[in-house]
C-alpha positions as CSV (number, residue, x, y, z in Angstrom):
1,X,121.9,73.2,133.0
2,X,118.4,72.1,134.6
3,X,115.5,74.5,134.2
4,X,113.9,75.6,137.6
5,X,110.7,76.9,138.3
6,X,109.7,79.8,140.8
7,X,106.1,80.3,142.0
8,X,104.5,83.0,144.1
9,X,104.1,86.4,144.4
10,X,105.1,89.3,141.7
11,X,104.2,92.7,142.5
12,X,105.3,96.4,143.2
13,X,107.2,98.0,146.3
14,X,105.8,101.4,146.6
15,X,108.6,102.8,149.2
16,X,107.6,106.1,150.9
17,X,110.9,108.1,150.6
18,X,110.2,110.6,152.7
19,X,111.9,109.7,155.7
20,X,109.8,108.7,159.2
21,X,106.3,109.9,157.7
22,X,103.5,107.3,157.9
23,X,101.8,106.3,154.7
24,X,98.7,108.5,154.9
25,X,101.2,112.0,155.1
26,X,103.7,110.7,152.6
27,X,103.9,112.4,149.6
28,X,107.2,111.1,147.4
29,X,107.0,107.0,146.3
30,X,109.8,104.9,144.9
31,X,108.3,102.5,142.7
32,X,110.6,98.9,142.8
33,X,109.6,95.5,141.3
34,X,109.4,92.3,144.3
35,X,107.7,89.7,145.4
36,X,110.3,86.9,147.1
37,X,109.8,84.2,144.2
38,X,109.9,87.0,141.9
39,X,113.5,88.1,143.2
40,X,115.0,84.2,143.1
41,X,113.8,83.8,139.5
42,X,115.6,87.3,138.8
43,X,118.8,86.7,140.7
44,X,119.1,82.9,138.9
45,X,118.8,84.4,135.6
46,X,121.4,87.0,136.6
47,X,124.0,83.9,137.2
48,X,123.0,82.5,134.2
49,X,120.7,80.1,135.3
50,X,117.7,78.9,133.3
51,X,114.4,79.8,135.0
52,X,110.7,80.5,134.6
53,X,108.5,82.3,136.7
54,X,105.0,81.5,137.3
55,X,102.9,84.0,138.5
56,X,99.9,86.2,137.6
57,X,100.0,90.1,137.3
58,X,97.6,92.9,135.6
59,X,97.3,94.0,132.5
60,X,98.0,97.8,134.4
61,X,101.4,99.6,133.1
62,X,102.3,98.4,136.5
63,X,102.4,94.7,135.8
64,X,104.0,95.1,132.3
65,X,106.8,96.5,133.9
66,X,107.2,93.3,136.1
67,X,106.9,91.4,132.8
68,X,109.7,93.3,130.9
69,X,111.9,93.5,133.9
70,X,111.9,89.4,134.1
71,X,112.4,89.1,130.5
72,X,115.3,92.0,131.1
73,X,117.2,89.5,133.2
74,X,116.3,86.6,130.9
75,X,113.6,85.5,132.8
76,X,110.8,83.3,130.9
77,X,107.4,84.6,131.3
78,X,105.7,81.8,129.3
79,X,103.5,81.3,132.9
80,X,103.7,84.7,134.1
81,X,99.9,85.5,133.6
82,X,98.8,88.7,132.8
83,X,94.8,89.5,134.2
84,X,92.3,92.2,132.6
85,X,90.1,91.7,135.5
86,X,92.9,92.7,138.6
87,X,94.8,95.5,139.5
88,X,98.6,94.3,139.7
89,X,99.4,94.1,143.6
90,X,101.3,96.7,145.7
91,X,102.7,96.5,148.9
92,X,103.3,100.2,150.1
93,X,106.2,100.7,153.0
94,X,107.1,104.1,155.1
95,X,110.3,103.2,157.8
96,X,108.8,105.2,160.8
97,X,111.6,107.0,163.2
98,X,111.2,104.4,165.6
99,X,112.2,101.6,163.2
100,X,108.7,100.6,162.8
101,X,106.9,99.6,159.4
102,X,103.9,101.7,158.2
103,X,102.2,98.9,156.2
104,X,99.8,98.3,153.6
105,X,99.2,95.7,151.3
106,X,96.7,96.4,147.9
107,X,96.6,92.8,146.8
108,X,95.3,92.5,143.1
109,X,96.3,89.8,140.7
110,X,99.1,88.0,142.2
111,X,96.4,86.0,144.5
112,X,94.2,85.1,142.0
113,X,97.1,82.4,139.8
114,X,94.6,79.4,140.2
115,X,95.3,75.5,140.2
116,X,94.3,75.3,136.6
117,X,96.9,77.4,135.7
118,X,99.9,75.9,137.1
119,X,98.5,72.3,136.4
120,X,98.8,73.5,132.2
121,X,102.7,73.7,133.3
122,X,104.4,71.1,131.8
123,X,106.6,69.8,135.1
124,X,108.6,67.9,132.5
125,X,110.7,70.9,131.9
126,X,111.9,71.3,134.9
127,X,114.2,69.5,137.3
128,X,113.7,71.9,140.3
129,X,110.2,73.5,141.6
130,X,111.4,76.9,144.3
131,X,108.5,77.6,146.6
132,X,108.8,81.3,148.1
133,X,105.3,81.8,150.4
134,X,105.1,85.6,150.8
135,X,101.5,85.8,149.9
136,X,101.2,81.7,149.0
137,X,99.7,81.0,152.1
138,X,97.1,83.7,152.3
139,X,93.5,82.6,151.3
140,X,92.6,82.8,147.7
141,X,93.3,80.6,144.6
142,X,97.2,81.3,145.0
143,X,97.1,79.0,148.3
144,X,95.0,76.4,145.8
145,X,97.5,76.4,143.3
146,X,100.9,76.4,145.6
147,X,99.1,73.1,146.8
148,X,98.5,71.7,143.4
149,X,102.1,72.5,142.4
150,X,103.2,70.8,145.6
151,X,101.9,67.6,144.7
152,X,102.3,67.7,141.2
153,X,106.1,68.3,141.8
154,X,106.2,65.3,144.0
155,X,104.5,63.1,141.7
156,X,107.5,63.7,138.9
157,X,110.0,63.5,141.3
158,X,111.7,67.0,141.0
159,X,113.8,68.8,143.8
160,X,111.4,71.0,146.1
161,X,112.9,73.9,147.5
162,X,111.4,76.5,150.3
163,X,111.4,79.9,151.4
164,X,108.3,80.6,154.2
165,X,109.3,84.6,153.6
166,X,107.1,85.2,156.7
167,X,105.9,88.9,156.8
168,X,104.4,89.8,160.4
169,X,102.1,92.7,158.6
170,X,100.1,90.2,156.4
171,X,99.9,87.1,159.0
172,X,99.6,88.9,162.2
173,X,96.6,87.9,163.1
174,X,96.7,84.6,161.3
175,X,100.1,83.2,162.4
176,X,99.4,80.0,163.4
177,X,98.0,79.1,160.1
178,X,101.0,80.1,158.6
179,X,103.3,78.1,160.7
180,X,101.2,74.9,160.2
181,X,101.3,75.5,156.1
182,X,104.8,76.1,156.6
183,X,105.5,72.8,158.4
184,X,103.5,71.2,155.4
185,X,106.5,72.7,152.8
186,X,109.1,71.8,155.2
187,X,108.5,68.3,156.0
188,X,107.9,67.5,151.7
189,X,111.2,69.4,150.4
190,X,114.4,68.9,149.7
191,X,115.8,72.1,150.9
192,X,114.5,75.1,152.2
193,X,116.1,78.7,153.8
194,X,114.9,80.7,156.6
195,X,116.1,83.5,158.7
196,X,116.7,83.2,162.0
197,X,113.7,84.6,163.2
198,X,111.3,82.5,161.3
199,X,113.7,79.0,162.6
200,X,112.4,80.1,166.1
201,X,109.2,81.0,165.3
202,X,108.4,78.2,163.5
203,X,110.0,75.9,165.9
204,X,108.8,77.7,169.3
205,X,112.1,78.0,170.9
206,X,114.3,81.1,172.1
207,X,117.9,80.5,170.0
208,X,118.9,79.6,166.8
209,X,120.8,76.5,167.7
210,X,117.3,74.8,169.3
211,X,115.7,75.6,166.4
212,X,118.4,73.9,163.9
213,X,117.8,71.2,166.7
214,X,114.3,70.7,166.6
215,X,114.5,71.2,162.2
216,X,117.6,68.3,162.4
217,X,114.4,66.1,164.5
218,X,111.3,66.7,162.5
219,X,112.2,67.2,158.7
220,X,114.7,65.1,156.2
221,X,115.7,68.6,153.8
222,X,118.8,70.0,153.9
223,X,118.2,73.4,155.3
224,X,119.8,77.1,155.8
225,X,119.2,79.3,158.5
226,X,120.6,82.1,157.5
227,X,122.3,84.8,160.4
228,X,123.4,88.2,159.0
229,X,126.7,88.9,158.9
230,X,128.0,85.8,160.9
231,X,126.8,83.8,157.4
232,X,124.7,81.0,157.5
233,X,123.5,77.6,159.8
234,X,123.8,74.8,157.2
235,X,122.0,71.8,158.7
236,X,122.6,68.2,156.7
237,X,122.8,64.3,157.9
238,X,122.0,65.3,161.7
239,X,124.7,67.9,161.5
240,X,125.1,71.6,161.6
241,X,127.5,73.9,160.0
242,X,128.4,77.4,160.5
243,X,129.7,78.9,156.7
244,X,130.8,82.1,157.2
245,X,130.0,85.1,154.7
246,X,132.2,88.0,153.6
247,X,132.9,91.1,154.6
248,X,130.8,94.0,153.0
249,X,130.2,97.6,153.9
250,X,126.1,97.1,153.5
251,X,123.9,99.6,151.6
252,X,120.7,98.2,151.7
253,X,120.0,94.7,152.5
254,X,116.9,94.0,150.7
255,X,116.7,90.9,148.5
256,X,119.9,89.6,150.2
257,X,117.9,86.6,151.3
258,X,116.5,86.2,147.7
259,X,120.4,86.3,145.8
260,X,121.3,83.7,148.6
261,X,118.6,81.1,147.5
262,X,118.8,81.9,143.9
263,X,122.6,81.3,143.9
264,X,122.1,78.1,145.7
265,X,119.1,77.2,143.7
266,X,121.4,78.0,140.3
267,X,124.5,76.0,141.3
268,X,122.2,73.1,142.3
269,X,120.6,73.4,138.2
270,X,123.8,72.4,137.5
271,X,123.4,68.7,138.4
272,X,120.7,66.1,138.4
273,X,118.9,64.7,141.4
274,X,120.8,61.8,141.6
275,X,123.8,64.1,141.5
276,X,122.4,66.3,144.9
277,X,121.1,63.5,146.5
278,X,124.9,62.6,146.8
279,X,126.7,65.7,147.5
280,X,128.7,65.6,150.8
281,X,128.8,68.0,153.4
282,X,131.8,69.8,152.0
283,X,130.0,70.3,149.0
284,X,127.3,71.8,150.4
285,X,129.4,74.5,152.5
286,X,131.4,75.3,149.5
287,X,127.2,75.6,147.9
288,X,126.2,77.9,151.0
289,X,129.4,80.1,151.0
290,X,128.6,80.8,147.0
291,X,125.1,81.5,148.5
292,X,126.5,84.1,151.0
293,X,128.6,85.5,148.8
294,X,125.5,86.3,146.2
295,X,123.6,87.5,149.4
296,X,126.2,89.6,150.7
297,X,127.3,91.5,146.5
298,X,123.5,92.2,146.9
299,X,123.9,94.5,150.0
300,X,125.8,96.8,148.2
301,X,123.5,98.0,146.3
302,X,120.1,99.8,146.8
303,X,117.4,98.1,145.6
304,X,117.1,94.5,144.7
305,X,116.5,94.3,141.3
306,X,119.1,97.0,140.5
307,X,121.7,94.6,143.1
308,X,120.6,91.5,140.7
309,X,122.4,93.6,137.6
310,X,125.4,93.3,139.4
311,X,125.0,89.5,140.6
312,X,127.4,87.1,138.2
313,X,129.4,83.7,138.5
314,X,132.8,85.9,139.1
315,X,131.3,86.3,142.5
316,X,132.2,82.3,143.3
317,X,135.7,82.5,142.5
């Protein structure tokens, strides 16, 4: 087993539970540990997987929780940084009656992880560097640092994995920044996910199958576009795959995304470089239907984390 490496964002969901009420009249908060790259460490450790986050957090009863909940799932916290001088972030969500998002982001110590930070990581550990970009690509030292990792990673040769985890709310008015960072990840890895929406988005066209097209053109990674229930696009050696999923009476679907990388991201730990550089195309699907499998288990329970619990190699038989 192969040690990966997550970097990015760790930081608390405050959910407004009371239902269609904007932030500033909400009165009842359920407090949930996130952050994408925070998620995929989680749900590898849940299969079994070895994995380290690296991350920075407060010294706030708010980012020891995160710390104890990754060493919970076995997690190692050797590089998740704990700060004295920020707040541990918090994203704060209310679902409005329309369907709408009241937003706000408190960002605190999960920016501030700097490039001398993640250059005291000793890359030799590791045979797999995941890149989720949540907050990665805002400005700040954490952009610094994602860069610095980048090219450190490429240096020793490891497998490079991406998630953009585009969030309207923190990019809207900055969007075409975060496509062109996002192009940056996806022409330099190995493999990278995206939902449907951010295919189009980051490839300017109207359907899913243009932008497989356009990914199949301009990048050499073997990617996943992943399409709710119908499963998943697997794109490999000019091709394109549709791997179905199962079916699952949903509950909540947060963090499915997150325990679809991290089960690809764990069965992939399993072999070298040499050893995924050579898997065929029916090896991949049978990697992508594990993948939707983990994604879907997740769904039926509320709350990532809590799903994660729940997440364990029985799933792939």
């Amino acid at each position: 087993m192969n040690k990966i490496l997550c970097i990015g964002e760790a930081l608390i969901d405050l959910i407004c539970t009371d239902k269609g009420k904007p932030l500033s009249e909400g009165e009842h908060f359920l407090k949930k540990p996130g952050g994408a790259p925070t998620n995929v460490a989680a749900a590898i450790a849940a299969l079994g997987g070895e994995v380290e986050l690296s991350a920075k957090v407060g010294t706030d009863p708010f980012g020891n929780h995160l710390v104890d909940v990754m060493k919970a799932f076995g997690v190692s916290t050797k590089h998740m940084l704990q700060d004295e001088n920020f707040f541990t972030t918090f994203a704060f969500v209310s679902l409005m009656e329309n369907g709408e998002r009241d937003f706000y982001f408190n960002r605190g110590a999960d920016g501030q992880l700097n490039k001398a930070e993640v250059e005291a990581i000793n890359l030799d550990e590791f045979s797999i560097v995941h890149f989720g970009s949540a907050t990665g690509f805002l400005p700040g030292p954490l952009q610094e640092a994602y860069t610095t990792l980048l090219n450190n990673a490429r240096n020793k040769n490891l497998f490079i994995s991406f998630d953009p985890n585009y969030r309207q709310l923190l990019f809207q008015h900055n969007k075409a920044s975060f496509i062109e960072q996002s192009w940056n990840y996806l022409n330099l890895c190995h493999f990278f996910k995206v939902s449907d929406e951010e295919a189009m988005m980051l490839t300017n066209t109207s359907t899913v199958e243009e932008a497989a097209s356009v990914f199949l053109q301009k990048t050499t990674a073997v990617f996943a576009i992943t399409i709710g229930k119908e499963g998943t696009l697997l794109g490999i050696n000019g091709t394109t795959h549709i791997v179905s999923s199962i079916a699952i009476t949903p509950v909540d679907t947060t963090g499915a995304g997150d325990a679809f990388t991290g089960a690809v991201l764990y069965q992939l730990s399993k072999k070298n470089n040499q050893e995924i550089s050579l898997l065929s195309t029916d090896e991949w699907k049978a990697v992508i239907a594990n993948g939707n499998k983990a994604g879907a288990r997740t769904c039926e329970y509320m709350g990532a984390m809590e799903a994660f619990k729940h997440l364990s190699n029985d799933i792939f038989n």
